[in-house]
KEZA-894533 format. One line per 4 residues: their letters; for each residue y, x, z of C-alpha. Coordinates in steps of 0.02 Angstrom, whole numbers, plus 32768, in hexadecimal, padded with zeros to 4 digits. Example, Ala and Ser with C-alpha at 12.3 -4.5 7.8 and 13.67 -1.06 7.14 Angstrom:
<atoms>
as = 7F1F/8267/8186  7FCB/82AC/8165
</atoms>
This chain:
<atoms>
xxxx = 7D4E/A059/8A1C  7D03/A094/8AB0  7D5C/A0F1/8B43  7D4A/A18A/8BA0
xxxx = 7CF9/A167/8C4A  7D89/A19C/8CB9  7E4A/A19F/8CA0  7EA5/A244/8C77
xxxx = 7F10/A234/8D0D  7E7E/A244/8D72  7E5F/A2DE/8DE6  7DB0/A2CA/8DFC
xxxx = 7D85/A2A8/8D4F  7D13/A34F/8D48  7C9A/A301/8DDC  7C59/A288/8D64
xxxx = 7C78/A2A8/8C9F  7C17/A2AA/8C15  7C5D/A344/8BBB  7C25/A363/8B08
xxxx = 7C08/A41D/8AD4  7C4D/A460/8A31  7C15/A4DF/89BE  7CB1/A4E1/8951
xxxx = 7C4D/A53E/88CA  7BDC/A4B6/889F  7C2A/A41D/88DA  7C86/A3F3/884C
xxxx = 7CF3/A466/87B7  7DAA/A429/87A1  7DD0/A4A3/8718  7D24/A48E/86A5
xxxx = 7CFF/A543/86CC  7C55/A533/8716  7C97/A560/87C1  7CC5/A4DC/884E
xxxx = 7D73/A4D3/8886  7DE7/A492/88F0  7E2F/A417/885F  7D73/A3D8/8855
xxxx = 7D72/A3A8/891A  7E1E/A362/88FE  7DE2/A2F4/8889  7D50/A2BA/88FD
xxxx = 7DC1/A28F/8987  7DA0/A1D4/896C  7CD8/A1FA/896E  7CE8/A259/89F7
xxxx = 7D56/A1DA/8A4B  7CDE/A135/8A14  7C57/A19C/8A60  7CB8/A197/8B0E
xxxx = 7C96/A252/8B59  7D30/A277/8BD1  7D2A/A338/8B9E  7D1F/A3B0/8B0C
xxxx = 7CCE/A471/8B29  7CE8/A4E6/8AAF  7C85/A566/8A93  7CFF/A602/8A76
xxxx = 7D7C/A5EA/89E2  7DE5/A698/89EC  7DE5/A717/898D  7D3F/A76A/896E
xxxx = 7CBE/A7CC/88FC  7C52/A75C/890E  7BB4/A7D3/8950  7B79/A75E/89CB
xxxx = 7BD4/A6BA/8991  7C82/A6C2/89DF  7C49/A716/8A84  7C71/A7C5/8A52
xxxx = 7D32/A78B/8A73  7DA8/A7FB/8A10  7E52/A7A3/8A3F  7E4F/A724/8ABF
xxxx = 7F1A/A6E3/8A94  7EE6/A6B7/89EC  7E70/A648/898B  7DF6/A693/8903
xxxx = 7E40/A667/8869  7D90/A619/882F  7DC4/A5A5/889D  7E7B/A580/8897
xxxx = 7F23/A5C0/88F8  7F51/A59D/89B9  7FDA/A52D/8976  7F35/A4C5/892F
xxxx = 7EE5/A4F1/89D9  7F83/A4A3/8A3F  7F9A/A400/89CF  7EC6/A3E7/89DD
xxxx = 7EE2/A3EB/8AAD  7F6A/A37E/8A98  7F28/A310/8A07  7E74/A2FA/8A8B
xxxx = 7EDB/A2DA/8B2C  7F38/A24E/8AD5  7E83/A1FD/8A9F  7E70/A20D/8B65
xxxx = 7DF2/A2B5/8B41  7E13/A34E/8BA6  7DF2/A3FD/8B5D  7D8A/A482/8B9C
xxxx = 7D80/A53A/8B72  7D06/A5D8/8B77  7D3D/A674/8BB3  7CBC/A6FE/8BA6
xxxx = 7CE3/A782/8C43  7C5B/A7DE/8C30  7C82/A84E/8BA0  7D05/A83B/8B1A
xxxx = 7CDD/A87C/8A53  7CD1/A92D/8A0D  7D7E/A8EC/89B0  7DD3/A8CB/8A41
xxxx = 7E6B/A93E/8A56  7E2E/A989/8B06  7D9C/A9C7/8ACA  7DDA/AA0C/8A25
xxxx = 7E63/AA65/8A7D  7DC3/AA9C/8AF8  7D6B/AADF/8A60  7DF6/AB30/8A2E
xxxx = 7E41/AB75/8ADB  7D7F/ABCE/8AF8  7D32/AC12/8B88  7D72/AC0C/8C3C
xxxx = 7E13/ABAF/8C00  7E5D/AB05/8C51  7E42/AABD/8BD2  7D78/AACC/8BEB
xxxx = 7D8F/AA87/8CAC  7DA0/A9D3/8C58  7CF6/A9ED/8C24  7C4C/AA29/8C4D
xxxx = 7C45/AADD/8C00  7BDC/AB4E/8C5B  7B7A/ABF0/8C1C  7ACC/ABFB/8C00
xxxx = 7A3E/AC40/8C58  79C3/ACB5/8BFF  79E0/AD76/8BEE  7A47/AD49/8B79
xxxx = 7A98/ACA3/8BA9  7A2D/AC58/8B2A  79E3/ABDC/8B85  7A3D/AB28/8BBC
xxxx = 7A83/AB35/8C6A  7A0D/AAAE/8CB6  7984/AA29/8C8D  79D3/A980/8C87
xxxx = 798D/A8FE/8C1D  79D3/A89C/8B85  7A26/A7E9/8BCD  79CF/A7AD/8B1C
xxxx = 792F/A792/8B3C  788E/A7E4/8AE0  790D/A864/8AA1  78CB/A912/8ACF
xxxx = 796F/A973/8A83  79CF/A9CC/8B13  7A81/A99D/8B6B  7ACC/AA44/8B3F
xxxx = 7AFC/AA86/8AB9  7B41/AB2D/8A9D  7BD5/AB6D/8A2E  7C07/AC1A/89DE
xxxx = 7C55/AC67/8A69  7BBC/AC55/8AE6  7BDB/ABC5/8B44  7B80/AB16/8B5C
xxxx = 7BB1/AA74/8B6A  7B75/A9D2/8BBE  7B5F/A940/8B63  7AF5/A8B7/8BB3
xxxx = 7AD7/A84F/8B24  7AFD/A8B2/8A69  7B60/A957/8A43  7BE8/A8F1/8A07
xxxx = 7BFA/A8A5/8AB9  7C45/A92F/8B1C  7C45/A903/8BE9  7CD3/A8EF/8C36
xxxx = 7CE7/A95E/8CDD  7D1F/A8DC/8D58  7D4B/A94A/8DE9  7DE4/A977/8D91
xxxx = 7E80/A914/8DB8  7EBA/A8F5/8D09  7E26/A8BB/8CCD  7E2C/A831/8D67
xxxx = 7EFD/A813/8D2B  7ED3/A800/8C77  7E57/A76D/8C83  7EC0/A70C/8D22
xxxx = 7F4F/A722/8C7C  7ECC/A6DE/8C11  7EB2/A64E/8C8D  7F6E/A611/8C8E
xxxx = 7F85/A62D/8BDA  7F00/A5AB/8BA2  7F2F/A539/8C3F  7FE0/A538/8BFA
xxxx = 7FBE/A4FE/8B5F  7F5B/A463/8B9A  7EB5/A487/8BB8  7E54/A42B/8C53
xxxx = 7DC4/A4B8/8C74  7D75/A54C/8C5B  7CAF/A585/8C34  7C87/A60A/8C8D
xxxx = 7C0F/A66C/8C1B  7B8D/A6D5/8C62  7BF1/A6B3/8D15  7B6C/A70F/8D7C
xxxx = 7B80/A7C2/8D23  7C17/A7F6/8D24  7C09/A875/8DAD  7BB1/A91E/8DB1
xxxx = 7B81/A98D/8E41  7BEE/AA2E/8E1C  7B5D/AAA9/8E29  7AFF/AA4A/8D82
xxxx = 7A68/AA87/8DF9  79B9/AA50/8D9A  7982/A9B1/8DB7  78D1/A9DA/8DD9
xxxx = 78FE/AA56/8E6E  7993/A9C3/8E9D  7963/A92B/8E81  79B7/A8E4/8F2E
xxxx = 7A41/A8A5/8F29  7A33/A8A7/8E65  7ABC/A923/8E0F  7AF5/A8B9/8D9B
xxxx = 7AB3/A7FD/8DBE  7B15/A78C/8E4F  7B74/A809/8E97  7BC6/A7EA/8F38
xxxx = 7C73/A81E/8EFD  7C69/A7AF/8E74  7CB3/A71B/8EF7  7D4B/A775/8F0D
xxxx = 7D66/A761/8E35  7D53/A693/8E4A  7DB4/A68C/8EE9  7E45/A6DD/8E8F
xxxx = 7E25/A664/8DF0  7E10/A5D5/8E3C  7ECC/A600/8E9B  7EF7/A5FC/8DD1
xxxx = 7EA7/A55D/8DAF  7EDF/A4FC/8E47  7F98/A531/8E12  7F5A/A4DD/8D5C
xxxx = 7F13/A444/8DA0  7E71/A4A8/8D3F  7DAD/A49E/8D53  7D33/A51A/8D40
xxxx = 7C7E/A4FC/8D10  7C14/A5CB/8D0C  7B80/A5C9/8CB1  7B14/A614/8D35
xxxx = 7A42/A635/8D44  7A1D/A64C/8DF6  7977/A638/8E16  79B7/A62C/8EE1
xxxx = 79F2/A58A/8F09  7A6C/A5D3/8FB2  7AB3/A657/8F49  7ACF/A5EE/8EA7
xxxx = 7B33/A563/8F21  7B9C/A607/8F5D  7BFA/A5F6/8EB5  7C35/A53B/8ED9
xxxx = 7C84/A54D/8F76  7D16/A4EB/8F7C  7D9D/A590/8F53  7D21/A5D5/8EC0
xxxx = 7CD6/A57F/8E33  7CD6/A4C0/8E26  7C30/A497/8DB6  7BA1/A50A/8D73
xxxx = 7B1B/A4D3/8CF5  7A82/A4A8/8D2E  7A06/A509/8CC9  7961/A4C9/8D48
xxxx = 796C/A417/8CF2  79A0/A45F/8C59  78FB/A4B6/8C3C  788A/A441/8C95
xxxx = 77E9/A3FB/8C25  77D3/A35B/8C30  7784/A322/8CC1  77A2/A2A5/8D3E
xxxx = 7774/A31B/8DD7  77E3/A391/8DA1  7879/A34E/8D6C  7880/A2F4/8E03
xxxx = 7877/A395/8E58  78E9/A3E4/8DF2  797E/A34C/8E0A  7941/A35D/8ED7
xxxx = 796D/A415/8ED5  79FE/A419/8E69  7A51/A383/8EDD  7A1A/A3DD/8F77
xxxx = 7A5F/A490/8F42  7B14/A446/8F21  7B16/A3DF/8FC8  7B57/A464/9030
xxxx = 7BD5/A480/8FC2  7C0A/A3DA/8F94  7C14/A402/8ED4  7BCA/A393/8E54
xxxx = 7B2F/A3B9/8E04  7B30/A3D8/8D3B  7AAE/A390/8CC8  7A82/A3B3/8C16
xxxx = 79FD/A3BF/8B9F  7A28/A432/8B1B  7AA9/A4BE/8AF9  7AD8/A53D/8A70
xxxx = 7A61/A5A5/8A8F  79BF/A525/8AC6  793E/A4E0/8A56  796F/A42E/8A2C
xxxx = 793E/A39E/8A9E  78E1/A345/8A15  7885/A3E8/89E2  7843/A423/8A80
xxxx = 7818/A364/8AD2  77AF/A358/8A3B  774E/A404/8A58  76B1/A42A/8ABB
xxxx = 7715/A483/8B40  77BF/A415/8B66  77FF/A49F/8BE0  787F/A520/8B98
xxxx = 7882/A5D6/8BAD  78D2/A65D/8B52  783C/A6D6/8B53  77BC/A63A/8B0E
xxxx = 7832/A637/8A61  77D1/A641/89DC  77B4/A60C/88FD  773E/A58B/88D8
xxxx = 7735/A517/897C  76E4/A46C/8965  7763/A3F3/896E  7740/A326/8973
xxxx = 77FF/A2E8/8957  77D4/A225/8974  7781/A253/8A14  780E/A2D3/8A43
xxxx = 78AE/A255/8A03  7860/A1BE/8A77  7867/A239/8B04  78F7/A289/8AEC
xxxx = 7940/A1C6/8AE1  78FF/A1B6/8B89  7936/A269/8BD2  79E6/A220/8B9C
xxxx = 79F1/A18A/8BF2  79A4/A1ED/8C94  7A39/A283/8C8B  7AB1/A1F2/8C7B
xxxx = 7A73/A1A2/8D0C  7A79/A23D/8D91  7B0A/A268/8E0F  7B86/A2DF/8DC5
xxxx = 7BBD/A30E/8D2E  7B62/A30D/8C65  7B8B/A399/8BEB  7B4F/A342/8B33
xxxx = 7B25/A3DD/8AA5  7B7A/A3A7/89FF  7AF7/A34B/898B  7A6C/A2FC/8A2C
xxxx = 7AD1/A271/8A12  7A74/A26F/8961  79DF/A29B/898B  79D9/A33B/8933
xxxx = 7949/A3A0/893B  793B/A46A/8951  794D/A4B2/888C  78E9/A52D/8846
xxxx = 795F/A5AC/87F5  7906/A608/877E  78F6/A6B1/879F  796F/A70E/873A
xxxx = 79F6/A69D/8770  79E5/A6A6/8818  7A93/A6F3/886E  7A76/A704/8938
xxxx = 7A5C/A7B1/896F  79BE/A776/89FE  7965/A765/894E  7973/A816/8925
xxxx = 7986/A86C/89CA  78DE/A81E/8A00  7895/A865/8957  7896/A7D6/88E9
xxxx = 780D/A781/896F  7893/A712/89B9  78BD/A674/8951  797B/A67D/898E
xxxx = 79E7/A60D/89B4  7A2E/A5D4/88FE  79AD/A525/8911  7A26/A4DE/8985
xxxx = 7AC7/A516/893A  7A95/A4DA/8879  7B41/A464/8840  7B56/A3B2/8859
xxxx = 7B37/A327/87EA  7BC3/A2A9/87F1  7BA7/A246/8740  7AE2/A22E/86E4
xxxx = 7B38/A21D/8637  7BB8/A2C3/8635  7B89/A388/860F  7B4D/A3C4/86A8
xxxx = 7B35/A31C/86FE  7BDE/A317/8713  7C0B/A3BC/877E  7CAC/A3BF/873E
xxxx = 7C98/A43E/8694  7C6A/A454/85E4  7C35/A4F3/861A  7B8A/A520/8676
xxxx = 7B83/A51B/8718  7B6C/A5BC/879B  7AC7/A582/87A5  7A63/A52D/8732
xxxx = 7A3E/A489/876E  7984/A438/8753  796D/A3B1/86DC  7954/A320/872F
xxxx = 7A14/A34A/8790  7A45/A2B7/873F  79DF/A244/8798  7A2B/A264/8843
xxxx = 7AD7/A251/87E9  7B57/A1E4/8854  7B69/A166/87D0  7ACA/A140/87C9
xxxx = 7AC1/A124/8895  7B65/A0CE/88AC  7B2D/A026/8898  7A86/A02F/88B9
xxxx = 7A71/9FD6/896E  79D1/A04D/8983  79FD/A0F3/895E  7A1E/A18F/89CE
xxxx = 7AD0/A185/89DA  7AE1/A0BF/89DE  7A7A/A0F5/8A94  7AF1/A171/8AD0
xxxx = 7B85/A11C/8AAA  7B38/A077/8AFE  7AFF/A0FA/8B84  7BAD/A143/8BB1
xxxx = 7BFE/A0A4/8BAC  7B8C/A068/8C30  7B8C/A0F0/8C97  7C10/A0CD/8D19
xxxx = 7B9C/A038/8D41  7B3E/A0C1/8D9B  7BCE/A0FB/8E16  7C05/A188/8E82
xxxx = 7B8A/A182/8EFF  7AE6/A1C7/8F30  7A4E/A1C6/8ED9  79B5/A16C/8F43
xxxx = 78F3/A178/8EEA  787F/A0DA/8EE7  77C6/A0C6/8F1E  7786/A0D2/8E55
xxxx = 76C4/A0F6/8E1D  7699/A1AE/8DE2  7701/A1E9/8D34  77A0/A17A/8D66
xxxx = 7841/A1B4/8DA0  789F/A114/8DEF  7948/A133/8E4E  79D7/A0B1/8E8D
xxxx = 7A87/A0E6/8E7A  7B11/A099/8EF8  7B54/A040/8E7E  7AD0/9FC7/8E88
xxxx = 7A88/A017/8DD8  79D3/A04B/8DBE  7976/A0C8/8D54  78D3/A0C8/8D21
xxxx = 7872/A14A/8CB7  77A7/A135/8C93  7758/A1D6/8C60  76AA/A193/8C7C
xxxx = 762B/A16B/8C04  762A/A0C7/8C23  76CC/A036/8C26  7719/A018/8CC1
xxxx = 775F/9F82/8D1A  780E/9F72/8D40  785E/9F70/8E03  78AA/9EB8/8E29
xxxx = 7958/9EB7/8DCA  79BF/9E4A/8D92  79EE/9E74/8CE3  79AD/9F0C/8C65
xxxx = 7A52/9F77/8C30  79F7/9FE2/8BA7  7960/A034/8B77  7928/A0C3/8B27
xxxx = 78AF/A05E/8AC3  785C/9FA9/8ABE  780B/9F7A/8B5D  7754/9F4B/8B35
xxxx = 7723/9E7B/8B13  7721/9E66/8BE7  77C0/9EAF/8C0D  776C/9F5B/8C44
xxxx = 77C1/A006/8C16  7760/A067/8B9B  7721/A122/8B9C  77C5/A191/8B92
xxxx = 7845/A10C/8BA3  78CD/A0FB/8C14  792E/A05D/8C50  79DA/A03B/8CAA
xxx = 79CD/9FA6/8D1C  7A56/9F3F/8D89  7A0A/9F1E/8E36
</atoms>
């Protein structure tokens, strides 16, 4: 069985993991009732643990209504019961740290659910109470206060539907992403005490991190003036008081022996590295090489800038291909335009899955090669492409907020398939799944890759296992024609990655480690192949 990459008594073990993300709901259903639980993951431990990834993320497991898939948080103490209990939570933590896997957690600070206690007791409290100060409420503008109190955008993108919304008794409220995603007023002092409680209570029961969600948002300027007459400094994006939140945390998570990771998109590389100072966060996600097409010129510049940014800072730089919420590798390597943005979403792209699935092969052996740390999305280790959930069963609210223009983000979240021959390729129930999965699931089914020396997650697990060939150290580039990315790593380990047309020869090693795919009948490395190497 393979082993994680770095021993759980080590310190350091965040500079250099490959940490696998979790989407509880479709990873796999303990309890056959269509949803994926925490008995499912338990169950997976040894998959998890042959695989070798050092951490698990979760994406949020508490207590929810599921608007927005967990991250309209209704209880943050408790775990939905679609998903288990916190005694299941606290025997999982324990149950991975024993198989030498840490756990990681979300924590969504940005807004909380329309369940949530403060803001029913808000609702109920009404206008001008204390109860309103946790929150946003503000009246509106118009003779009439009929009109929302500013014009700031939807965080989902294409949507056109307002961030206020207004009740009964007159006033509005803020809500960045959906209604049912009430902002949190973070000038307040108990809003700041309530999530540093938050913070110990999931470090005391085990857990090694915490994801940061939306990390960059939290704070508002307290005059909600317009962005178009204000848009510098921006009122709600990278405030400067926003430090003072991860300084205080990361007091928290130094006391916890804790890591933080924020997801944060900055497209300024001096103010991004301002939230990894040593006394804030420890890792962000690195969203440049996340959405980069594929192209030799710019990934390289993309891995340049991304190591450069974090230098001043000395934190680690984060790679990854796919999340919850991005096309699938597979899917969008395979498409006319490899790059990914938001705002580009749309039914009906051309996809070529054999030419996207020998790239994405490739793009894995080149994250797994780079300085710093690799955050693996649940089911790229199968090769899964993006799904297309029909219509009337798609769930996530960018679908219908954009007008039904946006595909959403179901594709990526459709349920694993663990067995070819079982209902539901194996997901775990007897049941349907949450979303339908397509009909060829089966084919990407664990059993059927296991044993197969070739497939995608034979590679990966090969790939991690190798991967401390590479080292700690520095990442130096080699003379290589146009369309090839070639880099030494000081552990005497090389990487080579051919996106040209046309095969290219290998530097002078000594012995080929793995490969992506066959090299050609003269030892040359094929279009959209990638090769480790010992010096």
């Amino acid at each position: 069985m393979g082993q994680p990459t770095h021993a759980p008594n080590d310190r350091d073990w965040w500079r250099s993991a490959v940490i696998y993300q979790v989407y509880v709901r479709s990873f796999a259903d303990g309890d056959g009732d269509g949803t994926g639980d925490l008995a499912g993951v338990r169950a997976r431990l040894p998959y998890l643990a042959r695989l070798g990834v050092d951490a698990l993320w979760f994406n949020p497991w508490y207590l929810s209504p599921m608007k927005d898939g967990g991250y309209d948080v209704a209880d943050y103490r408790t775990v939905d019961p679609a998903f288990g209990t916190l005694d299941e939570a606290e025997k999982l933590i324990a149950e991975a740290r024993e198989s030498g896997i840490r756990t990681i957690v979300d924590i969504v600070p940005n807004h909380v659910s329309d369940q949530h206690p403060w803001f029913r007791a808000a609702l109920a409290a009404g206008p001008g109470s204390p109860e309103r100060e946790l929150f946003h409420f503000r009246p509106g503008r118009g003779a009439r206060g009929e009109l929302p109190p500013n014009d700031w955008p939807s965080q989902f993108a294409g949507s056109t539907e307002p961030v206020w919304t207004r009740l009964p008794d007159g006033d509005w409220y803020l809500h960045l992403f959906t209604p049912e995603q009430p902002d949190l007023n973070w000038a307040h002092p108990a809003v700041r005490r309530e999530h540093e409680d938050i913070l110990r209570f999931w470090f005391e029961r085990g857990v090694a991190g915490v994801r940061v969600d939306s990390a960059a948002l939290l704070a508002k300027d307290p005059d909600l003036p317009d962005l178009a007459a204000h848009p510098h400094p921006h009122p709600f994006v990278d405030r400067d008081e926003l430090h003072d939140v991860y300084r205080s945390w990361r007091a928290v998570a130094d006391a916890h022996d804790g890591v933080f990771v924020g997801e944060v998109w900055l497209p300024d590389p001096v103010r991004f590295a301002r939230y990894l100072r040593p006394d804030e966060l420890h890792t962000a996600f690195n969203f440049s090489f996340l959405s980069c097409p594929w192209d030799a010129g710019r990934l390289r510049d993309s891995i340049d800038a991304t190591l450069a940014e974090h230098a001043p800072v000395g934190a680690p730089a984060t790679w990854v291909l796919c999340n919850h919420d991005v096309t699938r590798t597979v899917t969008r390597y395979g498409r006319e335009d490899t790059a990914f943005d938001f705002a580009a979403k749309a039914f009906g792209t051309p996809t070529d899955l054999a030419l996207g699935t020998r790239r994405a092969r490739a793009a894995a052996l080149l994250s797994l090669a780079l300085p710093g740390s690799v955050y693996l999305y649940q089911g790229e280790e199968l090769g899964l492409p993006e799904a297309a959930v029909p219509a009337a069963r798609i769930q996530d609210p960018m679908h219908f907020r954009s007008g039904g223009a946006d595909p959403g983000r179901d594709g990526c979240r459709v349920p694993l398939p663990w067995a070819a021959g079982l209902p539901y390729a194996g997901f775990g129930s007897q049941r349907e799944p949450w979303l339908p999965q397509p009909p060829d699931w089966p084919s990407y089914a664990v059993d059927r890759q296991q044993d197969d020396p070739q497939s995608m997650l034979s590679l990966y697990r090969e790939a991690i296992a190798a991967r401390p060939v590479f080292g700690d150290g520095p990442l130096t580039w080699l003379p290589a024609p146009d369309g090839v990315l070639a880099f030494a790593r000081a552990g005497g380990a090389l990487c080579v990655v051919n996106l040209a047309p046309t095969p290219a020869g290998l530097p002078a090693h000594s012995r080929l480690l793995l490969s992506s795919g066959p090299l050609d009948h003269a030892g040359r490395l094929p279009q959209d192949t990638a090769a480790w190497l010992l010096a």
